[in-house]
N, C-alpha and C positions, 0 to 999 in steps of 0.2 A: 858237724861235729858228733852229733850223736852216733850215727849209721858208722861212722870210724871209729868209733870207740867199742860200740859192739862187735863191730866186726874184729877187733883187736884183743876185744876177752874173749870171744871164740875160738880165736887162732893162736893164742899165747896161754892161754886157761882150757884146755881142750879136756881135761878129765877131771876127775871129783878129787884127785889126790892132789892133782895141780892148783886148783881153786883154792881148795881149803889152808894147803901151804902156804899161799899167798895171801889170802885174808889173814891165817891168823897169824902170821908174823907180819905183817903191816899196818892189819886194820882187824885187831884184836877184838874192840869192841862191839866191832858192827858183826862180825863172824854168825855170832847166835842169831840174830835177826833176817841173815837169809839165807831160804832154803837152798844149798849147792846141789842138791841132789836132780836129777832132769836131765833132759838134752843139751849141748852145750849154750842153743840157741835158748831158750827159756830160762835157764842158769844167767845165759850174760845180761836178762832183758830183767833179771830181777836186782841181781848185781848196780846194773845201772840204775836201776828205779829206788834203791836203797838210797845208794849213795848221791842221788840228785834230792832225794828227802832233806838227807842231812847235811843237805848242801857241800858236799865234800868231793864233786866232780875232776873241781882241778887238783886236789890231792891226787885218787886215782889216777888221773893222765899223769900225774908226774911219778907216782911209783913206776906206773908200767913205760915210761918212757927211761927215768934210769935204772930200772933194774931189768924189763924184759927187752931192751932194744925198739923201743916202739918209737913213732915223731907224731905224737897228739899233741895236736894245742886248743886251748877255750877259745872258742868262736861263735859266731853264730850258727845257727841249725840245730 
C-alpha cells in the first residue's frame, strides 16, 4: 500500500503548483506542516509521512482516488 501510494503522489502531484492546490483545497490544515517544496520523490515521502502521523491515510487514498482517478485501497504493506 505504501509504495502505491507513493508512487501515486508522484505521478498525479508531479509539481509544486499541483501539490499545493490539492493540499490546500483538501487538506487545509495540514498544508503548513509539509514542506511541498523538493523533488517530486521526497515531496510525496513527506506527504505520506504527514498524513500517516495524523493518521489520515485512508482520507488521502480516497481524495486521490475520487478526485485524481486513482484505485488505492488500505491494506497491508
Amino acid at each position: 500500500m505504501k509504495e502505491k501510494l507513493i508512487e501515486a503522489l508522484i505521478d498525479k502531484l508531479d509539481t509544486r503548483d499541483k501539490r499545493y492546490m490539492f493540499l490546500k483545497i483538501f487538506f487545509k490544515e495540514i498544508l503548513p506542516q509539509i514542506n511541498i517544496e523538493g523533488s517530486q520523490k521526497e515531496t510525496a515521502w513527506r506527504i505520506y509521512e504527514e498524513f500517516k502521523k495524523q493518521q489520515m491515510l485512508g482520507s488521502l487514498m480516497a481524495c486521490l482516488n475520487g478526485y485524481l482517478d486513482t484505485n488505492l485501497y488500505l491494506g497491508s504493506g
